[in-house]
N, C-alpha and C positions, 0 to 999 in steps of 0.2 A: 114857032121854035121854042122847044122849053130848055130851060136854065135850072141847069144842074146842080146841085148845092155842093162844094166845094167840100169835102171831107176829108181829115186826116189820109196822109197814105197809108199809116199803119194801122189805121180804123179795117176791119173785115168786111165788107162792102156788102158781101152775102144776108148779113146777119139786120142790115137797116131795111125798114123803119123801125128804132129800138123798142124793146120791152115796157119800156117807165108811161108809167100815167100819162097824159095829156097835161103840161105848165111843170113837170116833174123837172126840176134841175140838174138832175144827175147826170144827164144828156151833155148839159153847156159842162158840165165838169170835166166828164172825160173827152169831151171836145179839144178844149183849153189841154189836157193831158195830152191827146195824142198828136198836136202842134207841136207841144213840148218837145216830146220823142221824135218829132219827127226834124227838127230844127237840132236834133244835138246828132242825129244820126243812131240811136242808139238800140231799135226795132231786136236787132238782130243777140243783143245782151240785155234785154227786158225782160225779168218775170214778174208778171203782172198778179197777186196774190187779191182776190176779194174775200168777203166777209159773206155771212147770211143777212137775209135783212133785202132791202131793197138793194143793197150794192151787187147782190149776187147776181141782179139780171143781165152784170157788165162781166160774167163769164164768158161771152164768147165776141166782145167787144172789138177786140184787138186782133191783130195778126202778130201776136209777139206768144210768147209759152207764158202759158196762163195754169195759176193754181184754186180750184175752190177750198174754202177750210172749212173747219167747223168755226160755229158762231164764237166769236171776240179770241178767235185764236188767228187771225191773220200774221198778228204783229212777230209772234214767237213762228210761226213757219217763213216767214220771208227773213228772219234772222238766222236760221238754219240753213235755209241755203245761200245766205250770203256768207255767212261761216264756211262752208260748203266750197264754195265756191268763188273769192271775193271779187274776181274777175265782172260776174253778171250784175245787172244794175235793179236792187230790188225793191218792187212799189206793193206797197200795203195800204187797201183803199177798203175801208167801212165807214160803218154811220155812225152817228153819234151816241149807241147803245154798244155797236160793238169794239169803240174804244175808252166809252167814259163811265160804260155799266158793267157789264159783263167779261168784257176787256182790258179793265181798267188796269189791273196788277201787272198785262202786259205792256201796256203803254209804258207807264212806271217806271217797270223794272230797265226796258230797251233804253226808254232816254239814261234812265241813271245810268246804266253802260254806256250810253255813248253809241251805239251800238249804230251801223255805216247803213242805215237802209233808210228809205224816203216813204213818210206814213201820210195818207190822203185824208181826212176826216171830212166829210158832208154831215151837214148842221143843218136837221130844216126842225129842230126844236121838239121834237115828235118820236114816238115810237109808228115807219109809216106802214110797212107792210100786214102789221098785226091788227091796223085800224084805228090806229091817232092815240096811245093811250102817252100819258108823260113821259118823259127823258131825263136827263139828267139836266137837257139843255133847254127844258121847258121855261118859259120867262113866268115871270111874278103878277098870277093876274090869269093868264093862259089857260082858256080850257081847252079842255082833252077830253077821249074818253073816261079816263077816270081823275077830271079834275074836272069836273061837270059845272063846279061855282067856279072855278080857276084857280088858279097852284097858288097854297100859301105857304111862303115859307117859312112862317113858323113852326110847320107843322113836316115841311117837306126841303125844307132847306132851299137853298140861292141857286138858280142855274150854274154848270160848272165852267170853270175858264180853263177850257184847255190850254191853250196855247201859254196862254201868260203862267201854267202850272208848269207846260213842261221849258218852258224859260228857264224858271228858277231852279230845275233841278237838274239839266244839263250842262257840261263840262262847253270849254273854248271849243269852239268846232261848227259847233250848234246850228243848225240853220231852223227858225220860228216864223210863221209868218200867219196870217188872217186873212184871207181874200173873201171874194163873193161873186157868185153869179151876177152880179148887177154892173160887173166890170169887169168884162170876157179877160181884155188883154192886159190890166191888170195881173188878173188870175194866174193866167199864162206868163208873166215874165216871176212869178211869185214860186210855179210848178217847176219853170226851168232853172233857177235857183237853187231849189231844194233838189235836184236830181243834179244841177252840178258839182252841189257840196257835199254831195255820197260821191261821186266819180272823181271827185279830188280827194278822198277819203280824209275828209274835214272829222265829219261828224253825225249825229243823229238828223234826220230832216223831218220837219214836221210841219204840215199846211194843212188848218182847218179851213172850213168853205161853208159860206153860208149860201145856203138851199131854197127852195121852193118846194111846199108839198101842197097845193092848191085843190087837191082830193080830200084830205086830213082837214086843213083848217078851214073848208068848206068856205074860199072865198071865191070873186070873180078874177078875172084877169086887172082890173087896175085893184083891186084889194089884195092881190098877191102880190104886186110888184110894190103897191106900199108899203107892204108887211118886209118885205125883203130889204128895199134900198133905204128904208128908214126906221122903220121899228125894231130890226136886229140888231145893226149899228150901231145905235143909242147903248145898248149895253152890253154889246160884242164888238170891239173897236178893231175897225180894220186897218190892214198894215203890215210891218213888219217887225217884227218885237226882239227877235236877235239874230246877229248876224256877224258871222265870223269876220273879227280883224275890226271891227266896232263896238267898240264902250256903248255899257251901259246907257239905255237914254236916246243913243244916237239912230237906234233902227226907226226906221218910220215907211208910211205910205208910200 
């Protein structure tokens, strides 16, 4: 008798086994995502917005109404329809090029409005689909494709802090938070947060995620999970860093 793997209800059942590489994190991401949806009830007022990049293979992910964008324009099309429309519950899910490179100005601009939609960011440090080249969230040291000797920051600057950036530049309301695949349920109470603080029409919500891209960094299975539960960590802190109706200081793990 074989044993079924338990998946989201609002996951499209059609569409698994999904697209992403083999040890790819994206999977436990929207995993943890669509628990979330599925525990607030919210399936049926989901627009699901991805990015190009590796987030685009979670196009047909969902059984909720799903939009593809152009690359690092997620953030501004799921603010349009939730302008649009403020009824719907709208999730903005890229990587870490299509909201700290290319997407940046949109990230920016959303949190300084305050702007009522929930943004997903996967952190595996890497540009992955193009073939491992730097990010913005490459560590100090890290090679890549084209950081061959490893990223120096003198020359290429510090990995960026999202979350702790758009901290400082969003209004009371705010929902900020840091999780990781190395702590599913975690994650998942961090995802359902940030979509109940849009549905309470708090504020901006934003959850970065750190990732696994064990293709790119050309490790084994225990040198990925080391890379993840320890090496990011150390200079990506996880947690919660603001949260509405808590003082400065007070958000935590």
């Amino acid at each position: 008798m074989s044993v079924q793997p338990a998946m989201p209800k609002s996951w499209r059942v059609d569409t698994k086994p999904h697209k992403f590489c083999p040890g790819c994190g994206h999977g436990l991401v929207l995993k943890a995502l669509g628990q979330a949806i599925d525990e607030l009830g919210i399936q049926d007022r989901a627009v699901f917005g991805c990015d190009i990049g590796c987030s685009l293979l979670a196009w047909d992910f969902f059984n909720v109404d799903t939009i593809q964008t152009h690359h690092g324009r997620t953030t501004p099309v799921i603010t349009g329809l939730k302008r649009a429309n403020p009824n719907l519950i709208g999730i903005a899910y890229m990587g870490d090029g299509g909201g700290y490179a290319i997407g940046s100005q949109h990230l920016v601009n959303a949190a300084s409005r305050n702007e009522r939609i929930t943004v997903i960011l996967v952190n595996n440090t890497q540009y992955g689909m193009t073939g491992g080249q730097m990010a913005p969230t490459t560590l100090p040291g890290q090679k890549t494709e084209t950081t061959p000797y490893g990223r120096d920051p003198e020359k290429t600057g510090y990995p960026t802090q999202g979350p702790e950036m758009v901290a400082a530049i969003t209004r009371e309301g705010a929902y900020v938070a840091r999780g990781t695949v190395a702590n599913l349920r975690q994650l998942k109470n961090y995802l359902k947060k940030a979509l109940e603080n849009q549905m309470a029409g708090n504020g901006f919500s934003f959850v970065e995620v750190l990732s696994t891209c064990p293709t790119n960094w050309r490790t084994n299975a225990e040198e990925t999970w080391k890379m993840v539960e320890q090496e990011l960590p150390r200079y990506f802190k996880v947690g919660e860093i603001k949260v509405p109706g808590q003082k400065e200081g007070e958000a935590n793990g």
